[in-house]
C-alpha positions in Angstrom: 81.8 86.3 124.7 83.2 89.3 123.0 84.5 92.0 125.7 84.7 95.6 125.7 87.4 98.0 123.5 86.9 100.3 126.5 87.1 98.2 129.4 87.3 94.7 128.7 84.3 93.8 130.6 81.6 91.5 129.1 79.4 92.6 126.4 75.8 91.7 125.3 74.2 92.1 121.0 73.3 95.4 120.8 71.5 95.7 117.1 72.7 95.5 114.1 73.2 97.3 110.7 73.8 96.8 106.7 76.9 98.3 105.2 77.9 98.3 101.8 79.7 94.7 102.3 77.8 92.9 105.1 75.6 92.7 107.9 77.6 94.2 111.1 76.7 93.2 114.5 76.3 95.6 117.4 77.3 95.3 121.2 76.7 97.4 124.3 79.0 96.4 127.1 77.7 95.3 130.6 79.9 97.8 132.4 80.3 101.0 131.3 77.3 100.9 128.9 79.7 101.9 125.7 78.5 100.6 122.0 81.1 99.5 119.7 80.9 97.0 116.3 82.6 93.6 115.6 85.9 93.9 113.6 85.5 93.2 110.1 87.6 92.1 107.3 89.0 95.1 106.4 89.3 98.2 108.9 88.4 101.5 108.3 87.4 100.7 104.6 84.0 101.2 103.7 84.4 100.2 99.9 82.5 97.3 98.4 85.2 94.4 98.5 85.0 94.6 94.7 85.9 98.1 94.6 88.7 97.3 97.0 90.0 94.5 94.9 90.3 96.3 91.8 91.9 99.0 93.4 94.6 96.7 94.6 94.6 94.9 90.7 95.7 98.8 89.4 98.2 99.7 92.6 100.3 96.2 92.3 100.4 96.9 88.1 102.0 100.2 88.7 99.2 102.3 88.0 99.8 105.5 90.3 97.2 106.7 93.1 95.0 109.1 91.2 95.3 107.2 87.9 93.5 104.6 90.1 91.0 106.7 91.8 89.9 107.9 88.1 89.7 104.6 86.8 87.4 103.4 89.6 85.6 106.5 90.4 87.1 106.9 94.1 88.2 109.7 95.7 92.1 109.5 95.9 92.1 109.5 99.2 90.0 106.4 99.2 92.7 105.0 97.3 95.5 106.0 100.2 93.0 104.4 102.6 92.6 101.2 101.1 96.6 100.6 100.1 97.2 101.6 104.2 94.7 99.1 104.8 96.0 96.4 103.0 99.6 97.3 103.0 99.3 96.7 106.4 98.1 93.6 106.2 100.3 92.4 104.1 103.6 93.2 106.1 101.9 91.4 109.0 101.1 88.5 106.4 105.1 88.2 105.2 106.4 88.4 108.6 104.2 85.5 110.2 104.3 83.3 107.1 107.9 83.6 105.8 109.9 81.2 107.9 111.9 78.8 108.1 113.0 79.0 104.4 115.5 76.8 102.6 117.2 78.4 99.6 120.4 77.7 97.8 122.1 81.1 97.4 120.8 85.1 98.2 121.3 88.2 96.4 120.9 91.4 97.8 121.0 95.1 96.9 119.4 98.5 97.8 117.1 100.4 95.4 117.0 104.3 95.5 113.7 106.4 95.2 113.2 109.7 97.3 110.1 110.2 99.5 108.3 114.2 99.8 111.5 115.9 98.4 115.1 115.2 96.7 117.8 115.1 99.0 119.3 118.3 98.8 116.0 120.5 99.5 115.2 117.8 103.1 119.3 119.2 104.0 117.8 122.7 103.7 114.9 121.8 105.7 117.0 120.4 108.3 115.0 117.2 109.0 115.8 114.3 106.2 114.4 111.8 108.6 111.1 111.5 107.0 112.0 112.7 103.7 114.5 112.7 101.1 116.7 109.8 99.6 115.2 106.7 100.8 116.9 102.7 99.8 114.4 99.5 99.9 117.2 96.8 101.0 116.1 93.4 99.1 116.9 90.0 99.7 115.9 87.8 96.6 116.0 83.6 96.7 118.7 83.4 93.1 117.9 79.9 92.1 113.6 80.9 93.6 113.5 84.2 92.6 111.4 85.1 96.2 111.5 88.3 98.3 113.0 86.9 101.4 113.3 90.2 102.5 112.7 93.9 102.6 113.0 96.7 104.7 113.0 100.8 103.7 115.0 103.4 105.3 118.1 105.6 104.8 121.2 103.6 103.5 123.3 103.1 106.8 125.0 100.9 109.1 121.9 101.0 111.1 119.0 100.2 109.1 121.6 97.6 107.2 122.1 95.6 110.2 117.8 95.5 111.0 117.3 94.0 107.8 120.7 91.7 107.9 119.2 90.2 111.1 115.8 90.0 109.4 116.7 87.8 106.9 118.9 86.0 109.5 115.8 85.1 110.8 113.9 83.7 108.0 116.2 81.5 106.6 117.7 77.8 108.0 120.4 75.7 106.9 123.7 77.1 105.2 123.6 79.8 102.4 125.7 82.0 100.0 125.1 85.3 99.8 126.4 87.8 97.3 126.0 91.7 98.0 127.8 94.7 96.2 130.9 96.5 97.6 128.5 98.7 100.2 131.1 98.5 103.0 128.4 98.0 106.3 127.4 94.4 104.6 131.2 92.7 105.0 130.9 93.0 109.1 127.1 92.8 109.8 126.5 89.7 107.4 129.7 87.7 109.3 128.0 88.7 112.3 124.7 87.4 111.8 125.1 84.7 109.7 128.4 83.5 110.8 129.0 80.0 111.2 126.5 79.2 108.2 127.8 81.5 105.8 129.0 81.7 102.0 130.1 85.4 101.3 131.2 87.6 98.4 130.9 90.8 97.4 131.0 92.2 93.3 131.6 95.4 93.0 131.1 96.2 89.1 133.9 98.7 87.1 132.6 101.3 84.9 134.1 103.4 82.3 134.4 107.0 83.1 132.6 109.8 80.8 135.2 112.2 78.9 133.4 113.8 77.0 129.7 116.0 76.7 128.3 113.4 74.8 128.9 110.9 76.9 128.1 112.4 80.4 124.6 113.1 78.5 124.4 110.5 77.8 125.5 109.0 81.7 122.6 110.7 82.9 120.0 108.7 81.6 121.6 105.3 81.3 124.3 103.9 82.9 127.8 103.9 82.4 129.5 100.9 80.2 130.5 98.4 82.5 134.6 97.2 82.0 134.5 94.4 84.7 134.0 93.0 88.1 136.2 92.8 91.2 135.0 89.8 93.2 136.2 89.2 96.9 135.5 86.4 99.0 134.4 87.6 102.9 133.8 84.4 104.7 133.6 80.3 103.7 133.6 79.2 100.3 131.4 80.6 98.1 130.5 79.0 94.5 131.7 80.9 91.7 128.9 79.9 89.6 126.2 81.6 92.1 128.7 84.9 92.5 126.6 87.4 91.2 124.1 90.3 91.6 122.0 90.0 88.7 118.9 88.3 89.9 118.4 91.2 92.4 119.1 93.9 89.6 116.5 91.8 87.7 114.1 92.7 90.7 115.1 95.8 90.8 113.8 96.6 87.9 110.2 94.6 88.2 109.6 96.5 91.5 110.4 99.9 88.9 108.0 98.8 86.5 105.3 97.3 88.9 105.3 100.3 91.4 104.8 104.2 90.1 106.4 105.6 93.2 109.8 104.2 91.9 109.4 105.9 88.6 112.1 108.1 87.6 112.2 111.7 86.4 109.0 112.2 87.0 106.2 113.1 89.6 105.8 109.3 90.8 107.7 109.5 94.0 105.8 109.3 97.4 104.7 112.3 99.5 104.3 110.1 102.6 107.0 107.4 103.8 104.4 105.5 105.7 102.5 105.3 101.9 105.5 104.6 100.5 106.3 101.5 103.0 102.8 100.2 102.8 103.0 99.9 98.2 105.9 98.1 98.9 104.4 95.6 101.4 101.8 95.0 99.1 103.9 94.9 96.2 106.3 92.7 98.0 103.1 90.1 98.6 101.6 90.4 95.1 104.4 89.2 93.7 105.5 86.3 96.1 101.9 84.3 96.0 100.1 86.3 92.9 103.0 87.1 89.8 103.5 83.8 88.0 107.5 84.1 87.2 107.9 83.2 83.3 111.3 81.7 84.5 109.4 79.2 87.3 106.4 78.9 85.6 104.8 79.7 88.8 104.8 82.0 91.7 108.1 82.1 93.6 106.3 81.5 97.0 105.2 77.8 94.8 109.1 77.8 93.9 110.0 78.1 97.9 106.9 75.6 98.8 104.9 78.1 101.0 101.9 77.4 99.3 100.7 74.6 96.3 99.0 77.5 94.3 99.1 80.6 92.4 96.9 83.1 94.5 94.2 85.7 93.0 94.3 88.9 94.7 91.1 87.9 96.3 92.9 85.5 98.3 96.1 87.2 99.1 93.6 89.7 100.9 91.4 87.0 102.5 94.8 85.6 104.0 96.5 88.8 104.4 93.0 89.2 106.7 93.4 86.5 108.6 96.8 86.6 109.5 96.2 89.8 111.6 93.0 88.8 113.2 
């Protein structure tokens, strides 16, 4: 018997009615007499499903908001609607379904994009809590090339020991870890992953620019790399697996895949809660949906959380069901 929103009391069919995607049944409760409709599939969305799918296709390809809403014939804001929608979804979908993983070794880093406004003008504005620099911490499987992963928020001791504890949480058995030199990962990964733990940090050497030319040249590209400084934190880490460039990789696929990461250009987010949900749904597409060329399948295949490459179809049928 389905029971009230209002009240909880019990509820008897109340009519019905057709809307663009199916049949929705009505319900007027017992009680206080209130109407409401079943939950469907997708909240708040109102879109034929094959409207919403193709929306998703564009926003996990790196095609930006409007680009999208032009290319379907949406209204942008249907756009925003549907990515909250499913972006939701999705972070519910990762957070019930990656458990208990087994991996070999983990990279992580932190990837910089700015959400409403650049730093310095959220300073003038006094309040940098909801805009400004912003850092997506990632944990990626080396050998699997899977997200374990991901939180966003300012780069600080804080929000580096929520998602240090997250990953604690998702992974079993022993495991090596490499990071880069940021000094909050030495103490809070020994503390949550002590006991179990392979650590080392690289922190990479550049050259430094003398010249014009060459701090032109700096700003667009990075600076020539002269070497590595390698320090072991805790147990005994393999040498061979001592390295950040799997993550950098990734780094760069969540750049190419995602317009709010673009640089120099207008493709940052206005909204952090928009900017949290792309990379939810990002983070999902390419688990189950992204066959990896290395792999030659999805990494999610590669960990053995599912036996199949999924369409985007399905990642939002599941992504569904895991919240209902």
């Amino acid at each position: 018997m389905t029971t009230c929103l209002c009240c909880g009391g019990e509820s008897r069919k109340f009519g019905r009615f057709q809307n663009v995607n199916r049949v929705v049944q009505r319900f007027q409760c017992t009680r206080c007499g209130k109407t409401f409709s079943e939950s469907q599939p997708l909240d708040n969305v109102r879109t034929e499903h094959e409207t919403v799918v193709q929306i998703v296709k564009l926003l996990v390809e790196g095609v930006g908001v409007r680009a999208t809403a032009r290319l379907t014939g949406c209204q942008h804001k249907t756009v925003l609607n549907v990515l909250e929608t499913v972006g939701q979804k999705c972070e519910q979908l990762h957070d019930n379904l990656v458990r208990h993983l087994n991996v070999d070794a983990l990279q992580i880093d932190e990837l910089w994009s700015r959400v409403g406004c650049s730093q310095k003008r959220a300073n003038q504005l006094g309040d940098d809590t909801e805009c400004g620099d912003f850092y997506t911490f990632l944990a990626i499987a080396a050998r699997e090339k899977f997200i374990v992963s991901y939180l966003t928020g300012k780069r600080n001791a804080e929000n580096t020991d929520s998602f240090i504890a997250d990953v604690a949480e998702r992974i079993v058995g022993r495991i090596q870890i490499t990071t880069d030199s940021f000094r909050p990962y030495q103490q809070i990964v020994r503390k949550h992953l002590l006991g179990r733990l392979d650590f080392a940090t690289m922190q990479k050497l550049y050259s430094v620019p003398f010249d014009a030319k060459s701090e032109a040249a700096r700003r667009y590209s990075p600076a020539q790399c002269t070497g590595v400084k390698i320090r072991i934190q805790a147990g005994a880490p393999r040498q061979d697996r001592i390295n950040t460039s799997y993550v950098e990789r990734g780094n760069l696929t969540v750049r190419h895949f995602n317009k709010r990461f673009a640089r120099l250009g207008l493709g940052y987010s206005r909204k952090l809660c928009n900017h949290r949900y792309a990379i939810s749904l990002f983070v999902c597409a390419y688990n189950f949906c992204k066959v990896h060329s290395t792999l030659g399948c999805t990494p999610a295949v590669g960990v053995k959380l599912t036996s199949e490459t999924w369409t985007i179809e399905r990642l939002i049928e599941e992504a569904t069901k895991s919240t209902n």
